[in-house]
HTML snippet that shows the backbone in 3Dmol.js (N, CA, C, O; Angstrom):
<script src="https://3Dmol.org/build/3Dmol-min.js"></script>
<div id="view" style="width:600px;height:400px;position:relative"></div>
<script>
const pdb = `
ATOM      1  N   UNK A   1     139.688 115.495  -4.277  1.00  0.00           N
ATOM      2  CA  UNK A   1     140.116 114.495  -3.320  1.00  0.00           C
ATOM      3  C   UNK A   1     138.886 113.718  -2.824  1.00  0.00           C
ATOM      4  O   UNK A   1     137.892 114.407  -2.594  1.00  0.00           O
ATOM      5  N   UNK A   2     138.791 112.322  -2.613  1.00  0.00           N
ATOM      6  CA  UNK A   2     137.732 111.315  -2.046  1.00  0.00           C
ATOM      7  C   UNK A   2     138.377 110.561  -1.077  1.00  0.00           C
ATOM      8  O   UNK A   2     139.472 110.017  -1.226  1.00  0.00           O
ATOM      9  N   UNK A   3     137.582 110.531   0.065  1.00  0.00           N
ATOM     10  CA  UNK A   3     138.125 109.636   1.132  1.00  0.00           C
ATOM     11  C   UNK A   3     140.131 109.765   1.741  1.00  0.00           C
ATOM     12  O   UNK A   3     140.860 109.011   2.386  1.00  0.00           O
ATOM     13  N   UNK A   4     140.296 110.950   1.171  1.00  0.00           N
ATOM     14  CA  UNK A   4     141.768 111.188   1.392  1.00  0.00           C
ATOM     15  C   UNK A   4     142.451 111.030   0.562  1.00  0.00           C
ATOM     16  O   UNK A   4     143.651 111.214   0.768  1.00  0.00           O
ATOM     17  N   UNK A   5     141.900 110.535  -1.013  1.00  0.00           N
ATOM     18  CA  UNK A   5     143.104 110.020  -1.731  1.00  0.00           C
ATOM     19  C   UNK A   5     143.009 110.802  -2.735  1.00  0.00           C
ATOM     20  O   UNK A   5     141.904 111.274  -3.002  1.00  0.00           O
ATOM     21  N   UNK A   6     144.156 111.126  -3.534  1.00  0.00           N
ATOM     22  CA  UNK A   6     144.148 111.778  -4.978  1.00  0.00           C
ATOM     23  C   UNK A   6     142.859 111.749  -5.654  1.00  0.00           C
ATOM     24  O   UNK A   6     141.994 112.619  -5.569  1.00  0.00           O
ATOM     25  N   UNK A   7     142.794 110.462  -6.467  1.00  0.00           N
ATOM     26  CA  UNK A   7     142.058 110.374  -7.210  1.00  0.00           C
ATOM     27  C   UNK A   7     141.355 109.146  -6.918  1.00  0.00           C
ATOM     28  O   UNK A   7     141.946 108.358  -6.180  1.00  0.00           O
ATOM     29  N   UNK A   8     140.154 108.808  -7.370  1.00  0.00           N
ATOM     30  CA  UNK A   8     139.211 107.600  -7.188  1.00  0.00           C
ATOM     31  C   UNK A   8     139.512 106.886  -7.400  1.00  0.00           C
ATOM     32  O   UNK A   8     139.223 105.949  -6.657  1.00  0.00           O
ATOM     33  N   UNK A   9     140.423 106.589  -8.661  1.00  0.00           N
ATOM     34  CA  UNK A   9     141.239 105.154  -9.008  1.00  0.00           C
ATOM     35  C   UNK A   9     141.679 104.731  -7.522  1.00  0.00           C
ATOM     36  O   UNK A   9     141.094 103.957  -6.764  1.00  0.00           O
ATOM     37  N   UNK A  10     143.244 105.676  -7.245  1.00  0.00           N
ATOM     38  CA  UNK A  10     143.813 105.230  -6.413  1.00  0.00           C
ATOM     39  C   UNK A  10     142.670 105.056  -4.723  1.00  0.00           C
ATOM     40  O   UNK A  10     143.004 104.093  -4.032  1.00  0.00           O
ATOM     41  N   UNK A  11     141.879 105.620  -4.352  1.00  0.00           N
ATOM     42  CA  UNK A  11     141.047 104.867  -3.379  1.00  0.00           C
ATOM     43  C   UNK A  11     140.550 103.410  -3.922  1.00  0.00           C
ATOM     44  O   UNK A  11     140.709 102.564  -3.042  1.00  0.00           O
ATOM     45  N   UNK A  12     140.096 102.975  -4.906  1.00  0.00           N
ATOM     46  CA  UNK A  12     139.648 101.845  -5.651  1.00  0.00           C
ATOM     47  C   UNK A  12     140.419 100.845  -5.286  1.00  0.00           C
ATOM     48  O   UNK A  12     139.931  99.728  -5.110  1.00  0.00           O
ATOM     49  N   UNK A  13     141.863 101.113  -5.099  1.00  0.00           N
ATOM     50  CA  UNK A  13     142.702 100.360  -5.378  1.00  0.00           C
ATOM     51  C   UNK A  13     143.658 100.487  -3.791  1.00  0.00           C
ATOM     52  O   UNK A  13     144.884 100.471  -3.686  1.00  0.00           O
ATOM     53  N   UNK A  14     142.696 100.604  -2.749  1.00  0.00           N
ATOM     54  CA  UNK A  14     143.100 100.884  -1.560  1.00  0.00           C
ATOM     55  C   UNK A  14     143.345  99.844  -0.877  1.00  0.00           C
ATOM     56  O   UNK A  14     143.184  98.958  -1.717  1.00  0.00           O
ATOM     57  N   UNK A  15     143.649  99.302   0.157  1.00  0.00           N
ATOM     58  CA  UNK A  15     143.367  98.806   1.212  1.00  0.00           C
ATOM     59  C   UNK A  15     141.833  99.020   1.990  1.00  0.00           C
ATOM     60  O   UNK A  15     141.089  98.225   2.563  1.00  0.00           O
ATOM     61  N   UNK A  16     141.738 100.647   1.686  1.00  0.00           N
ATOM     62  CA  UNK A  16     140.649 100.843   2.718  1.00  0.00           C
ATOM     63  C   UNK A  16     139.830 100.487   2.409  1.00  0.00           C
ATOM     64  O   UNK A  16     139.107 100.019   3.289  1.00  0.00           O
ATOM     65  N   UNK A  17     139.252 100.426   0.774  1.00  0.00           N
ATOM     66  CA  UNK A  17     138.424 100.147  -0.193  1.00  0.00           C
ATOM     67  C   UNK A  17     137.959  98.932   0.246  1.00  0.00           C
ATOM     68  O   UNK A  17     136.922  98.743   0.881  1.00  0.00           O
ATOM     69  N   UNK A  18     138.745  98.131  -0.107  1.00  0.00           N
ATOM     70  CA  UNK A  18     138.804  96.829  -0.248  1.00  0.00           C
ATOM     71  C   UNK A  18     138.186  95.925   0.778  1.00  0.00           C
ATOM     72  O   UNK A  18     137.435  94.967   0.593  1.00  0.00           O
ATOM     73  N   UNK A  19     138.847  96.629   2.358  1.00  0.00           N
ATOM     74  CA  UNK A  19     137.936  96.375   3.411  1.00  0.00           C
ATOM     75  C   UNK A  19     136.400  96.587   3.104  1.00  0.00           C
ATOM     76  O   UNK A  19     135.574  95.690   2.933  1.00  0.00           O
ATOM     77  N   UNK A  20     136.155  98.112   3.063  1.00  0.00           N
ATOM     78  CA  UNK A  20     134.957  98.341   3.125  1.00  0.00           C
ATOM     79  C   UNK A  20     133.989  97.612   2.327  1.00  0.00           C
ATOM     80  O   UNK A  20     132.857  97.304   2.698  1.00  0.00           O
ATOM     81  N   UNK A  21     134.597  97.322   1.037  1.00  0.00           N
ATOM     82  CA  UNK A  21     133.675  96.257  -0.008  1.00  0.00           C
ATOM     83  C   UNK A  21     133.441  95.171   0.814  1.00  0.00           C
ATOM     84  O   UNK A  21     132.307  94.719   0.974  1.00  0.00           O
ATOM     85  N   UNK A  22     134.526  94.670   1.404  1.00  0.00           N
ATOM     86  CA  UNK A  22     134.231  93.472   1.729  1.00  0.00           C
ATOM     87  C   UNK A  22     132.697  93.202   3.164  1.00  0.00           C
ATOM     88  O   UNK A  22     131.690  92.559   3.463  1.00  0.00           O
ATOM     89  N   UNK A  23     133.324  93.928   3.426  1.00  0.00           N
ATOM     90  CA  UNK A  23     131.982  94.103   4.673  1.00  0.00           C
ATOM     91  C   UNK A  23     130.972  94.699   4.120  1.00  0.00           C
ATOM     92  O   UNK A  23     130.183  94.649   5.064  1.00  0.00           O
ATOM     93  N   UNK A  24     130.350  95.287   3.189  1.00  0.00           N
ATOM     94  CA  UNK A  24     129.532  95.357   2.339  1.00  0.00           C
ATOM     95  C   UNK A  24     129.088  93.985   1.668  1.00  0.00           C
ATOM     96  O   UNK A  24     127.927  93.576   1.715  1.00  0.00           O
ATOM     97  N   UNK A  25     130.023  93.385   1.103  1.00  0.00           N
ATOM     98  CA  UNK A  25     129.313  91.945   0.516  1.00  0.00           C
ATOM     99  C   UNK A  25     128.819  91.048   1.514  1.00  0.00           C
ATOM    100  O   UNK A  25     127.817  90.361   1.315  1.00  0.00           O
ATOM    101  N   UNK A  26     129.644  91.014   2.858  1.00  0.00           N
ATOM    102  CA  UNK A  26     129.253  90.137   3.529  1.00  0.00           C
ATOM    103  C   UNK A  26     127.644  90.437   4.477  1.00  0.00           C
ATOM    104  O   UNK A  26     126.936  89.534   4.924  1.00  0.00           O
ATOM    105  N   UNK A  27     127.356  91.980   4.602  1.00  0.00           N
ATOM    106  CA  UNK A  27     126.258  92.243   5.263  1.00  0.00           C
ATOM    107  C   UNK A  27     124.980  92.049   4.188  1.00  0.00           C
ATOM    108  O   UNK A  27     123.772  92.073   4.424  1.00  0.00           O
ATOM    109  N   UNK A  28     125.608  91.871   3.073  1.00  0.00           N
ATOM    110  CA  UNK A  28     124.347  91.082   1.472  1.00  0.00           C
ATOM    111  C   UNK A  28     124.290  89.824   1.479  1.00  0.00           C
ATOM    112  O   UNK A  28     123.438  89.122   0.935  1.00  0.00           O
ATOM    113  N   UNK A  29     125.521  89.381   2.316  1.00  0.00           N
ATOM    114  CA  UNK A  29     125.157  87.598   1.985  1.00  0.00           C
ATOM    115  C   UNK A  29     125.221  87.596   0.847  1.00  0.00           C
ATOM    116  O   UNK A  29     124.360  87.006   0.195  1.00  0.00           O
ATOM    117  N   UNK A  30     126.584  88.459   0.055  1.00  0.00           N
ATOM    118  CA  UNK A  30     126.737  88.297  -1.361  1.00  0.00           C
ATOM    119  C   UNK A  30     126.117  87.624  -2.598  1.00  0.00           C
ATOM    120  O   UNK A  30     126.084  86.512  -3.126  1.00  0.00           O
ATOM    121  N   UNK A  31     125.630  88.906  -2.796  1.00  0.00           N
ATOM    122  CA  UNK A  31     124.178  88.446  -3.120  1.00  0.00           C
ATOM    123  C   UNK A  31     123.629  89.516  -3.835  1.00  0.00           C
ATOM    124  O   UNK A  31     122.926  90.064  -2.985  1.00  0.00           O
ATOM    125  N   UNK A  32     123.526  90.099  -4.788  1.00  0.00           N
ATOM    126  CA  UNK A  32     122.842  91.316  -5.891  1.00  0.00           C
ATOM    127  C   UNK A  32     121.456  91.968  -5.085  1.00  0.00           C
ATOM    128  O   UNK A  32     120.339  91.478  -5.254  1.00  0.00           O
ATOM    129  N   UNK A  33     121.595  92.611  -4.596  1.00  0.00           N
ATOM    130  CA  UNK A  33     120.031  93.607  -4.052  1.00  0.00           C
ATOM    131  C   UNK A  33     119.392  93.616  -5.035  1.00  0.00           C
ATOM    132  O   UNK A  33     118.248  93.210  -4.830  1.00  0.00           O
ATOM    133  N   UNK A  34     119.642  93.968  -6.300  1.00  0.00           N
ATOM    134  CA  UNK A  34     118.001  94.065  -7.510  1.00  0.00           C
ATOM    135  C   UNK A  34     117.876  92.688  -7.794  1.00  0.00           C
ATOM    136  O   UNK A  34     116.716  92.281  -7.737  1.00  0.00           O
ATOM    137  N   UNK A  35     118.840  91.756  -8.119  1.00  0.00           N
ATOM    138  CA  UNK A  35     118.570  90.203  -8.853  1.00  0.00           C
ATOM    139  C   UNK A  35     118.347  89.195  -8.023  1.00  0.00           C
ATOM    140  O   UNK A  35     117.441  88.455  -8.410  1.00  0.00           O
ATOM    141  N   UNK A  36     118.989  88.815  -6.736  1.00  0.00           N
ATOM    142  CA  UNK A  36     119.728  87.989  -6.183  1.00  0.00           C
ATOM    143  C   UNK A  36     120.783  87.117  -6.842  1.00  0.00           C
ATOM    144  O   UNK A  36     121.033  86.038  -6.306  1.00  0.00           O
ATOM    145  N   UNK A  37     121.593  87.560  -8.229  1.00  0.00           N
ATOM    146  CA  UNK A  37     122.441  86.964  -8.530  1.00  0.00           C
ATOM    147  C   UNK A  37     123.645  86.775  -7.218  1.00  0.00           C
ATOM    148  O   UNK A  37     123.596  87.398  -6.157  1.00  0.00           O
ATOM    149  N   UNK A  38     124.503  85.954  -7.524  1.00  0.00           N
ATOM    150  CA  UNK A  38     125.567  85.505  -6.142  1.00  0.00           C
ATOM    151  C   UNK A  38     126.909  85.555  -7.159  1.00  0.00           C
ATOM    152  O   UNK A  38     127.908  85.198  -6.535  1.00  0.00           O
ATOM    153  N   UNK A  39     127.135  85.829  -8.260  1.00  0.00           N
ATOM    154  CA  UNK A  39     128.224  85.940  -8.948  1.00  0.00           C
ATOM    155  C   UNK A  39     128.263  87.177  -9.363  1.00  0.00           C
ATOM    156  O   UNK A  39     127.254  87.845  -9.584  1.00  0.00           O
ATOM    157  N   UNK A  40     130.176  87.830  -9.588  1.00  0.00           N
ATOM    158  CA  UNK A  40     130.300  89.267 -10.507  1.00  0.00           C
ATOM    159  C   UNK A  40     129.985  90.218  -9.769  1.00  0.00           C
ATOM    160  O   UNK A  40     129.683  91.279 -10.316  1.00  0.00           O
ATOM    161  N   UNK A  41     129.964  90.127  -8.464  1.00  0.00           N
ATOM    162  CA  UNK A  41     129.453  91.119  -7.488  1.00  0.00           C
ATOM    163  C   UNK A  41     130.513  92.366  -7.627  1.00  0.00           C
ATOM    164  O   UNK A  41     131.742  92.355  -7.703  1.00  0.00           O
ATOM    165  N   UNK A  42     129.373  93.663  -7.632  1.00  0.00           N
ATOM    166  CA  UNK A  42     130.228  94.926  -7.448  1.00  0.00           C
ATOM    167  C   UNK A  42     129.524  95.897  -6.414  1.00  0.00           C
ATOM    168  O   UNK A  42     128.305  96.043  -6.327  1.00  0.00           O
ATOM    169  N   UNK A  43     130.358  96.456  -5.740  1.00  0.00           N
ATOM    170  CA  UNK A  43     129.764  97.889  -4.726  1.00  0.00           C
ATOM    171  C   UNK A  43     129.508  98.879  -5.608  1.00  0.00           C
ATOM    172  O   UNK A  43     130.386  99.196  -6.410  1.00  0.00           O
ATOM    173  N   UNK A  44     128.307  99.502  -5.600  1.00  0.00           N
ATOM    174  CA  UNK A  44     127.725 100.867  -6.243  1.00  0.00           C
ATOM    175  C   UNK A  44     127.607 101.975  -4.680  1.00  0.00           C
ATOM    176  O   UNK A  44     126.975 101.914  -3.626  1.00  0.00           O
ATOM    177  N   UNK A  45     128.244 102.584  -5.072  1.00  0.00           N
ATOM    178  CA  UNK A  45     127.825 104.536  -4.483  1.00  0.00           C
ATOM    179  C   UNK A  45     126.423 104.936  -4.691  1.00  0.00           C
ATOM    180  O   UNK A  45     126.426 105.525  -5.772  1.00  0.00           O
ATOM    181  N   UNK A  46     125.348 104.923  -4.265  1.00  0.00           N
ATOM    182  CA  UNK A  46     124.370 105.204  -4.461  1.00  0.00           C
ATOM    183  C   UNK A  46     124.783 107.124  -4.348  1.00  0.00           C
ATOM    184  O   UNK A  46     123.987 107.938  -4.815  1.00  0.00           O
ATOM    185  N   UNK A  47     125.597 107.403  -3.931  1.00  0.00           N
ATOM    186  CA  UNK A  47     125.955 108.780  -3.902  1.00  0.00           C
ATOM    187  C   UNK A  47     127.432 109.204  -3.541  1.00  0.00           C
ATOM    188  O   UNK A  47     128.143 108.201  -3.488  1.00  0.00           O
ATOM    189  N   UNK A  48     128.111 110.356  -3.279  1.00  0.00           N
ATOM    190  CA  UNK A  48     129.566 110.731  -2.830  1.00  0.00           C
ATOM    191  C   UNK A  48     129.136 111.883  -2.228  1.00  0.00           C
ATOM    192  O   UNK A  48     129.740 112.928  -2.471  1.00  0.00           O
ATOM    193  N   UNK A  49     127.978 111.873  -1.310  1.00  0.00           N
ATOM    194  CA  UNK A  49     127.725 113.093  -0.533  1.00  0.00           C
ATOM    195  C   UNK A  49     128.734 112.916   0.843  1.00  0.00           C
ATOM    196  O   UNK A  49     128.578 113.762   1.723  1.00  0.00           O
ATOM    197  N   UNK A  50     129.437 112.186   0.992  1.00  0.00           N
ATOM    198  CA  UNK A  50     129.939 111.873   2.329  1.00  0.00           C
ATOM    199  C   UNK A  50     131.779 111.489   1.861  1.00  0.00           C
ATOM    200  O   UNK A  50     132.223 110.384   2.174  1.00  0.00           O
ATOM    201  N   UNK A  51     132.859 112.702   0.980  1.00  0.00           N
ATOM    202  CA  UNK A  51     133.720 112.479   0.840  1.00  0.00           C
ATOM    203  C   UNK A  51     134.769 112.258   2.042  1.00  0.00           C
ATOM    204  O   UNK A  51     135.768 111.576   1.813  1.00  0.00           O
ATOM    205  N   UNK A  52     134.645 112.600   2.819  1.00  0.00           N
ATOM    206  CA  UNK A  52     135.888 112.187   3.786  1.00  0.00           C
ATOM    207  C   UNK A  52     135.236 110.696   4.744  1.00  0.00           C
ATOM    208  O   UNK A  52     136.020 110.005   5.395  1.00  0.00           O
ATOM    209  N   UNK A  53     134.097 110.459   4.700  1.00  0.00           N
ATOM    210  CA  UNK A  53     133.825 108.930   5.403  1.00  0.00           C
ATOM    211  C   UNK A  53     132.812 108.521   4.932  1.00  0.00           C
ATOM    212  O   UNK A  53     131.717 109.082   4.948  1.00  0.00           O
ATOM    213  N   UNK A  54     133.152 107.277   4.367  1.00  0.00           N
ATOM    214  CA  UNK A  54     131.682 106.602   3.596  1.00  0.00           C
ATOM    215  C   UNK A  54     131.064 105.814   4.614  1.00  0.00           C
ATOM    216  O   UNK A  54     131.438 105.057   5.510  1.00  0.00           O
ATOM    217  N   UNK A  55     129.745 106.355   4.063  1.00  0.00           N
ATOM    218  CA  UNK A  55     128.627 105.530   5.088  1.00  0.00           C
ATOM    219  C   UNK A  55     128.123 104.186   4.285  1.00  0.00           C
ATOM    220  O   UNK A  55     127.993 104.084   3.065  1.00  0.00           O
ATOM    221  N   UNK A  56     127.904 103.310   5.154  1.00  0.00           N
ATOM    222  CA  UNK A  56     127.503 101.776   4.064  1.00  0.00           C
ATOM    223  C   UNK A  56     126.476 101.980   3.794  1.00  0.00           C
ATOM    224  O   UNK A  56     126.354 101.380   2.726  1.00  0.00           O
ATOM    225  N   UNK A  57     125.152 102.642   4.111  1.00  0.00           N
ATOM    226  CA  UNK A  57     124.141 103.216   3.680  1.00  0.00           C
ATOM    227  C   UNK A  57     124.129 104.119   2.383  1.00  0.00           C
ATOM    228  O   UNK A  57     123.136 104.427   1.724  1.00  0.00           O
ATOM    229  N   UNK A  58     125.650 104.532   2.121  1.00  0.00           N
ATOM    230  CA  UNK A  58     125.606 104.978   0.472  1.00  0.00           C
ATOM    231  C   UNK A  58     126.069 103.994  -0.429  1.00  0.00           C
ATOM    232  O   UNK A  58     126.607 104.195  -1.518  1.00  0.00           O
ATOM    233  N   UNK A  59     125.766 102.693   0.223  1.00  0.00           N
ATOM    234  CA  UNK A  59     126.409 101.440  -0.838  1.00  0.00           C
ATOM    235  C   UNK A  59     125.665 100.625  -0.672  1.00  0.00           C
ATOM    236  O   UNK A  59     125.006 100.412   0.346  1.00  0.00           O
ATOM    237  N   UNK A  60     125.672  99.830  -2.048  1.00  0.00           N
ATOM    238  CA  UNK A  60     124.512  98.842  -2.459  1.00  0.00           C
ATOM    239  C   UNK A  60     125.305  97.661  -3.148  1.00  0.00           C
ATOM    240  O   UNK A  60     126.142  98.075  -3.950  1.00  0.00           O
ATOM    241  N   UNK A  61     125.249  96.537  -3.046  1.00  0.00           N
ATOM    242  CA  UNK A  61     125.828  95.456  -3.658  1.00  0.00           C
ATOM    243  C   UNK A  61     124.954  94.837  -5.027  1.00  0.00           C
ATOM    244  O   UNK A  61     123.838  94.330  -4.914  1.00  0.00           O
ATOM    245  N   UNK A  62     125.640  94.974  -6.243  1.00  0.00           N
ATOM    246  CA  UNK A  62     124.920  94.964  -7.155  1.00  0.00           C
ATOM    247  C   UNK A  62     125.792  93.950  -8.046  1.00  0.00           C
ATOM    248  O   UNK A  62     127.006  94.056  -7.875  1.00  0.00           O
ATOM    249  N   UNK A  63     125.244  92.718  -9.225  1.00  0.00           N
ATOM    250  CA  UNK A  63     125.813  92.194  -9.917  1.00  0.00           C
ATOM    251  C   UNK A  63     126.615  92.971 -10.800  1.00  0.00           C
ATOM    252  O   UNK A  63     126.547  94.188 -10.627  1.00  0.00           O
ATOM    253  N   UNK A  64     127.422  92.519 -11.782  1.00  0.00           N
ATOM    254  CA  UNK A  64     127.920  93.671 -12.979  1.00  0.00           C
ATOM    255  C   UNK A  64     126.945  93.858 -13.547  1.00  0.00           C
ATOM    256  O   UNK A  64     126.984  95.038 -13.896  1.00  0.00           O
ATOM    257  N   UNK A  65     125.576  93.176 -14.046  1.00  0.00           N
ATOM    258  CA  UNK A  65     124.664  93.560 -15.317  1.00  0.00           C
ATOM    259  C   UNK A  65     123.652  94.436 -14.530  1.00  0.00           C
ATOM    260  O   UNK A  65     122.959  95.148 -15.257  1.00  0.00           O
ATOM    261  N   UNK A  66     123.440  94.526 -13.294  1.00  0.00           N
ATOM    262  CA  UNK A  66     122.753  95.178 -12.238  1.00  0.00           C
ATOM    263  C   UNK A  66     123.589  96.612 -12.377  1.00  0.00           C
ATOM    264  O   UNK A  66     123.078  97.724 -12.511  1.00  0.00           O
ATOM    265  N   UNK A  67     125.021  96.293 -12.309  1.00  0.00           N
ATOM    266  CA  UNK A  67     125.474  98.057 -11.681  1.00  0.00           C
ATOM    267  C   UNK A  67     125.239  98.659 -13.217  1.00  0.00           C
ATOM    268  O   UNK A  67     124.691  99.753 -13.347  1.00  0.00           O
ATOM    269  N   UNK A  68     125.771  97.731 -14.612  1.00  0.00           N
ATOM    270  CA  UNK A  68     126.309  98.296 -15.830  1.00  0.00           C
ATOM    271  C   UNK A  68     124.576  99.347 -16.186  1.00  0.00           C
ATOM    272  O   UNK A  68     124.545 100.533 -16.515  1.00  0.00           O
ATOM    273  N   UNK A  69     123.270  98.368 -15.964  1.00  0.00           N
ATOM    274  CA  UNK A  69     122.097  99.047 -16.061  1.00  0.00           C
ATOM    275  C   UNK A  69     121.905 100.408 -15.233  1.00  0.00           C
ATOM    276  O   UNK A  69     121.333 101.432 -15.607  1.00  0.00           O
ATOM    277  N   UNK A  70     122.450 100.182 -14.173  1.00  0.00           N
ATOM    278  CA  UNK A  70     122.770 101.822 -13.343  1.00  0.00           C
ATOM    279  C   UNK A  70     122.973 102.810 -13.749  1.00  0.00           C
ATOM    280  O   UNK A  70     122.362 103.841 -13.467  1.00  0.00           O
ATOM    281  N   UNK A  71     124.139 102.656 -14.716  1.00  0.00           N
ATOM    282  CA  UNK A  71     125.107 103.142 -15.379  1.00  0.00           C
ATOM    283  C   UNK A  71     124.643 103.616 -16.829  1.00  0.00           C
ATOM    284  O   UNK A  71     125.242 104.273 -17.681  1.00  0.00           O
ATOM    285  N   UNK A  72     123.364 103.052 -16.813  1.00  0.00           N
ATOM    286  CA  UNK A  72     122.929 102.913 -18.734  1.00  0.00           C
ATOM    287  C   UNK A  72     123.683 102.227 -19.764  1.00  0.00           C
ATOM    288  O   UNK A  72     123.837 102.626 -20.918  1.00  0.00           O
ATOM    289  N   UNK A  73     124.138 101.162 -19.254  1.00  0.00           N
ATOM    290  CA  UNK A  73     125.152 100.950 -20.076  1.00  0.00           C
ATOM    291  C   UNK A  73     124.162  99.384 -20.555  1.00  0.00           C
ATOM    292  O   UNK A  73     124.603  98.610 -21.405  1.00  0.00           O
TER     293      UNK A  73
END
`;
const viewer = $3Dmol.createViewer("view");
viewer.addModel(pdb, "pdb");
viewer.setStyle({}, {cartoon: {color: "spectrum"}});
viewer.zoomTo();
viewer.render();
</script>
């Protein structure tokens, strides 16, 4: 269980989520922390040490080619 919900999809696909991203992009001035790209923006988990309340301090606003390199991809 994460943040109360089944599975991660279904938080992903929250309401609560959705808030929280959003106030995440807006405290970046949407805006990529490694690039400053301003397009394709995604929230990264820098961790899931904090399952029942996420702290915005475990989130980082990252382009897609920013998070996918995260990722090794």
């Amino acid at each position: 269980m994460i943040y109360g919900y089944k599975t991660y999809a279904e938080f992903l696909a929250s309401d609560t989520w959705k808030e929280i991203r959003e106030v995440k992009l807006k405290q970046s001035n949407y805006t990529c922390k490694r690039c400053g790209e301003k397009k394709y923006l995604q929230v990264h988990h820098l961790n899931y040490n904090h399952r029942q309340k996420i702290l915005k301090e475990d989130l980082v606003v990252l382009c897609k080619k920013c998070h996918e390199k995260t990722h090794g991809k």
